[in-house]
DORORO-30176 format. One line per field, with one value per residue (C-alpha): chain; residue in three letters; residue number from 0; x, y, z. Coordinates in Angstrom, 2 decimals, padded with zeros to 5 digits. Example, Ala and Ser with C-alpha at 12.3 -4.5 7.8 and 13.67 -1.06 7.14 Angstrom:
<rs>
ch	(A; A)
aa	(ALA; SER)
i	(0; 1)
x	(012.30; 013.67)
y	(-004.50; -001.06)
z	(007.80; 007.14)
</rs>
This chain:
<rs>
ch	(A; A; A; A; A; A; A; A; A; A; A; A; A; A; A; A; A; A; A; A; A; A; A; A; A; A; A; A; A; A; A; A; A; A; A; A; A; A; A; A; A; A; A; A; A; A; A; A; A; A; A; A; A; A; A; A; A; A; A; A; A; A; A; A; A; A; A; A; A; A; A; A; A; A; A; A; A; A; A; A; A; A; A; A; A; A; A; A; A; A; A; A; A; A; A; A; A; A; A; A; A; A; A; A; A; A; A; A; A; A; A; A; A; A; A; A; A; A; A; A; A; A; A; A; A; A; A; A; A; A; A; A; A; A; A; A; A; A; A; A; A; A; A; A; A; A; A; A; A; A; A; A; A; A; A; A; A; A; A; A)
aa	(UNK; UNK; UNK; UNK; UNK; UNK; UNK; UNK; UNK; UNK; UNK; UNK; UNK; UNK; UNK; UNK; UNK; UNK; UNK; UNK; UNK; UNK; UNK; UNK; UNK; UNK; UNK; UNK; UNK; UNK; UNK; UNK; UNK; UNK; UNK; UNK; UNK; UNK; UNK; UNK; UNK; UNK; UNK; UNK; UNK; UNK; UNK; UNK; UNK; UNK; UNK; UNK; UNK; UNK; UNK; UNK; UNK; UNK; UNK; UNK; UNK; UNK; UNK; UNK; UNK; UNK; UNK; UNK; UNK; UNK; UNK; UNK; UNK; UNK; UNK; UNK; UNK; UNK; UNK; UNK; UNK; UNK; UNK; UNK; UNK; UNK; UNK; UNK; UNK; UNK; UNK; UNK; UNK; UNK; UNK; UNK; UNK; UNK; UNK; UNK; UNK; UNK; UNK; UNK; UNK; UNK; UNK; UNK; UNK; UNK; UNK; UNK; UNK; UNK; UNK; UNK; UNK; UNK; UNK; UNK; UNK; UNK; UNK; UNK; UNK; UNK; UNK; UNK; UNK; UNK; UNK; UNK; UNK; UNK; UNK; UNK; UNK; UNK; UNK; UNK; UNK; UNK; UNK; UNK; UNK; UNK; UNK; UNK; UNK; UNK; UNK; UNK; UNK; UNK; UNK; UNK; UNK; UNK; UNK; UNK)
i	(0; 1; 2; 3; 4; 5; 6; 7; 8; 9; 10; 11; 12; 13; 14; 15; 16; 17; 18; 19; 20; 21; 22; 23; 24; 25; 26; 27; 28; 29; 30; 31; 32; 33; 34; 35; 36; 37; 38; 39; 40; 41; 42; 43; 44; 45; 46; 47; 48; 49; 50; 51; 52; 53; 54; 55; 56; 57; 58; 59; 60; 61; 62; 63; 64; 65; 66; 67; 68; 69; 70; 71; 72; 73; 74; 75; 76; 77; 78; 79; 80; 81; 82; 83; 84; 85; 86; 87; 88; 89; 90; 91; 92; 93; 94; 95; 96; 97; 98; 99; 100; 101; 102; 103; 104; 105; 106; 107; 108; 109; 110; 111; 112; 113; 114; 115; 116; 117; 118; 119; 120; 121; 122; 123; 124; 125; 126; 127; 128; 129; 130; 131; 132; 133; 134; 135; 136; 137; 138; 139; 140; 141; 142; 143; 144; 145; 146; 147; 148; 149; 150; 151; 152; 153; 154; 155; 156; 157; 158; 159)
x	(000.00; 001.12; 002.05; -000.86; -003.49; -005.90; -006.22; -009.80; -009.83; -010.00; -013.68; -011.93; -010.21; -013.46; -014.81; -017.91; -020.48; -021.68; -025.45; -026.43; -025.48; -028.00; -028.10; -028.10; -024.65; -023.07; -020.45; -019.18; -020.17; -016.99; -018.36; -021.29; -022.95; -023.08; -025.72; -022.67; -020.82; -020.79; -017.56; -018.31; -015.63; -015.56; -015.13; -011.89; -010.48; -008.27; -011.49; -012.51; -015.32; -016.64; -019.99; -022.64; -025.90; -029.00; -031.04; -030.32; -027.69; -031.20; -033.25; -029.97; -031.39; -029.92; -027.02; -028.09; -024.39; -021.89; -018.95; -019.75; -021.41; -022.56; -024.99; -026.84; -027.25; -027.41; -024.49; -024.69; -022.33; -022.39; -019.45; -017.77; -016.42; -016.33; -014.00; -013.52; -011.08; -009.51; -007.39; -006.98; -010.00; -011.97; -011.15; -011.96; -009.49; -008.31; -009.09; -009.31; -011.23; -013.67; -013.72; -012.52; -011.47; -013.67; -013.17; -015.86; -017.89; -021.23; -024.22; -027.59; -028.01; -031.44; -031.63; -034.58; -033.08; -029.56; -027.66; -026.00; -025.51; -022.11; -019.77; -016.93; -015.76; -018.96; -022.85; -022.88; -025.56; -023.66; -025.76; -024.22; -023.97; -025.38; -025.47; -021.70; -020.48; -022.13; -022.48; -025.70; -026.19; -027.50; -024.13; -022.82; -023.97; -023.36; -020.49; -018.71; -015.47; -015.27; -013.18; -014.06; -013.67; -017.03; -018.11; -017.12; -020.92; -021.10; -024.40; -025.36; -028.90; -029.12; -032.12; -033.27)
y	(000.00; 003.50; 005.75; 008.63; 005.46; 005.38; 002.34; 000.82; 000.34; -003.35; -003.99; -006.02; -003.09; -000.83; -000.47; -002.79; -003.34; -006.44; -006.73; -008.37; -005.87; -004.35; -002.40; -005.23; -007.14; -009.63; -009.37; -011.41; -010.39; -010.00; -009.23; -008.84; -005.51; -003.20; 000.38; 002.11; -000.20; -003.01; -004.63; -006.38; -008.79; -009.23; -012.23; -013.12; -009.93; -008.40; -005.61; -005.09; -002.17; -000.27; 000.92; 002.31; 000.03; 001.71; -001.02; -002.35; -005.33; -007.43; -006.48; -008.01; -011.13; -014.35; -015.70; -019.06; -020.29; -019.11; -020.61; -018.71; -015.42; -013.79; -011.35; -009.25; -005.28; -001.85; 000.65; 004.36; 006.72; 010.76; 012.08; 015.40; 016.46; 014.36; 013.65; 011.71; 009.02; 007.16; 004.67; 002.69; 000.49; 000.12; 000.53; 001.25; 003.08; 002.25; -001.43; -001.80; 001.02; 003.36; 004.23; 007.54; 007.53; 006.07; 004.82; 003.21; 003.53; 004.71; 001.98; 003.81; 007.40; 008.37; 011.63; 012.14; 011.64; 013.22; 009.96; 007.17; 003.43; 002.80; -000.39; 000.14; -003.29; -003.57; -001.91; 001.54; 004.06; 007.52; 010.74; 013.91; 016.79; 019.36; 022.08; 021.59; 020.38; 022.46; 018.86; 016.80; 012.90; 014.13; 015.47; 011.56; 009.01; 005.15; 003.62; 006.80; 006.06; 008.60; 009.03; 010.79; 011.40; 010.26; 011.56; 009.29; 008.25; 005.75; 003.45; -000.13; -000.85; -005.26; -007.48; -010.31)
z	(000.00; -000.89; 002.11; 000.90; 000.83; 003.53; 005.41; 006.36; 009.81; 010.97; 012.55; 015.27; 016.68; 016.53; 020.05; 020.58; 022.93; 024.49; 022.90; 025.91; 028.71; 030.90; 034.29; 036.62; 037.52; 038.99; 042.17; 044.24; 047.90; 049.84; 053.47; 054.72; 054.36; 057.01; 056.60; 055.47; 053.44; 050.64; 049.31; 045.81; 043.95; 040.35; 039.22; 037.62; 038.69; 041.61; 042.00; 045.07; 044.99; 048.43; 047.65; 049.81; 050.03; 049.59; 051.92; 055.02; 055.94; 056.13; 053.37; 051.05; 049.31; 050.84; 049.25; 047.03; 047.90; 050.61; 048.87; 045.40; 046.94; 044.16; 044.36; 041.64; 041.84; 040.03; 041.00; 040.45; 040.48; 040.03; 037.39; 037.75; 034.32; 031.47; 028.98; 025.48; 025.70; 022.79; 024.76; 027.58; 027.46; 030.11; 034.06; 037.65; 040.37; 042.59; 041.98; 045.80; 047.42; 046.89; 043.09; 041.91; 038.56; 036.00; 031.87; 029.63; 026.99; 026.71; 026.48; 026.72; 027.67; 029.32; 028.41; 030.67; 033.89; 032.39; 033.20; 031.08; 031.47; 031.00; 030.57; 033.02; 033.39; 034.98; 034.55; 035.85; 035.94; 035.90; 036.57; 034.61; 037.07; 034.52; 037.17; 038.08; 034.55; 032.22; 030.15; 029.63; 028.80; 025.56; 024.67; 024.40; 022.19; 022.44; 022.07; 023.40; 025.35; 028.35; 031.09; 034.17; 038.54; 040.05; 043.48; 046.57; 047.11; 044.90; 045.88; 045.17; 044.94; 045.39; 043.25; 043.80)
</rs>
């Protein structure tokens, strides 16, 4: 090929999204839950995420197997500023803790409640701060990689 020609781009290195994600995922419960704090394990991972539960230690479904403890949920998180990414895939840090920085891409945006369901290793319902930002979930579009802090408070909502 000619140094002037244009390569087309492979389709294996375009990002893609998993046509079967949806809100709800799967974690591995490592403690039990107290009111202010959940840690969740990812499977196959080192991640080791403290969220805040929004229920009680008691209203957390039972466990259908203490040796595997997984547990299903929604998490939510609040982003300050966001920003386009075009590398580095997708991430959580720090992978033990309380998350702070943030990469994914984008898989739905609900532009009514100004928030977006993003793939960031795992599900993750992210709330655009409009008032603090000055950016909306309508300025993003699927398949969007962004990269972005998220407020401390991040909350984990379990389902049956």
């Amino acid at each position: 090929m000619c140094p002037s020609e244009t390569a087309t781009p492979r389709k294996d290195t375009d990002v893609t999204e998993a046509s079967s994600m949806t809100e709800v995922g799967t974690f591995v419960l490592e403690s039990a839950p107290t009111e202010t704090q959940v840690v969740l394990g990812l499977h196959g991972t080192d991640y080791r995420l403290e969220l805040t539960p929004t229920v009680a230690p008691e209203d957390f479904p039972p466990l259908k197997s203490e040796r595997n403890r997984r547990i299903r949920g929604v998490i939510q998180a609040r982003a300050l500023k966001m920003h386009q990414a075009s590398a580095g895939g997708r991430f959580i840090e720090p992978v033990h803790g309380r998350p702070r920085i943030v990469q994914g891409t984008v898989y739905a945006v609900d532009v009514e409640n100004d928030r977006l369901l993003m793939d960031v290793v795992v599900p993750m319902w992210v709330s655009v701060e409009s008032a603090v930002t000055g950016q909306f979930a309508s300025d993003f579009s699927q398949g969007d990689m962004l990269n972005f802090y998220v407020e401390s408070d991040i909350s984990f909502t379990p389902s049956a």
